[in-house]
C-alpha positions in Angstrom: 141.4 154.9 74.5 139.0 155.9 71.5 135.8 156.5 72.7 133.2 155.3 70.0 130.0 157.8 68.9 127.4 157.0 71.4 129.9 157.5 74.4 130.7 160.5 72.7 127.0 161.7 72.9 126.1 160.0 75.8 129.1 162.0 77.7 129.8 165.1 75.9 131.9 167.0 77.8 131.9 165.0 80.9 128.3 165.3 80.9 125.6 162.2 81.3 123.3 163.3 78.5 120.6 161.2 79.8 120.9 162.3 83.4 120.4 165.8 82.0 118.0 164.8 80.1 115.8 163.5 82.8 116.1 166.4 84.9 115.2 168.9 82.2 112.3 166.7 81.4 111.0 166.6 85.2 111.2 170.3 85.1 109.6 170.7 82.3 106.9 168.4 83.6 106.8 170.6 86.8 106.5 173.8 84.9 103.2 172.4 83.2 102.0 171.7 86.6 102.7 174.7 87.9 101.2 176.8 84.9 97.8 174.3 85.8 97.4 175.7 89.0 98.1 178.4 88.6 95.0 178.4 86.3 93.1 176.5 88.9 94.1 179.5 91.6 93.2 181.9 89.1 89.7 180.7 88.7 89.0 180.2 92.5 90.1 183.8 92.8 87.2 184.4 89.8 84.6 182.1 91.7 85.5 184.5 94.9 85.2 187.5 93.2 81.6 186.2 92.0 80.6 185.8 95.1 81.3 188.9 96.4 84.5 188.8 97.6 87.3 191.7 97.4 90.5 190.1 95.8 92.9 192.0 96.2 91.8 191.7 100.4 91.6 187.9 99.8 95.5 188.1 98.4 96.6 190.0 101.4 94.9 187.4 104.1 96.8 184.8 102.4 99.6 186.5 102.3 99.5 187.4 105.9 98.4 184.2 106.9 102.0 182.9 105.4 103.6 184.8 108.1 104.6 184.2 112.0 102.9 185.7 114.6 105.7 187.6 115.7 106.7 189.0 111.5 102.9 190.2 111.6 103.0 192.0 114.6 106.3 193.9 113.7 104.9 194.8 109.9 101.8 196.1 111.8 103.7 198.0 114.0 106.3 199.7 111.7 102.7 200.4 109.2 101.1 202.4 112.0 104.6 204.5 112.8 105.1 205.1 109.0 100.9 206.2 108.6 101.3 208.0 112.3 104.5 209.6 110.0 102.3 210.8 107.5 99.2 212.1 108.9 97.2 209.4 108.1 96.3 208.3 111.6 
């Protein structure tokens, strides 16, 4: 069985050209989305800053705030034995 030009195209390979070529548009799509807020983060981090706020402190609250309970309180532990290590306590 001769398959004709637009099959050909259409399934090069064994691949659905226009199944991959939706999901490499909605990535694409999602990308741009992503690089917006991004944007929009970076200016609320800007706004912050202009009112006073320390950044890199705001990054780590968020950061924290990501975490469990439990994951905070071991990270805050292991911190104080590594500072008690070095003297810094």
């Amino acid at each position: 069985m001769a398959l004709d030009s637009t099959e050909t195209k259409a399934e090069a390979g064994g691949i659905a050209g226009e199944r991959l070529r939706s999901l490499i548009e909605r990535i694409e799509r999602l990308e741009e989305e992503k690089k917006s807020l991004a944007n929009d983060i970076k200016d609320i981090y800007a706004e912050a800053k202009s009112a006073g706020f320390d950044v890199k402190v705001l990054r780590k609250v968020i950061s924290l705030r990501r975490m469990e309970a439990q994951e905070r309180a071991e990270m805050d532990e292991i911190l104080t034995l590594y500072m008690h290590a070095l003297g810094m306590t």
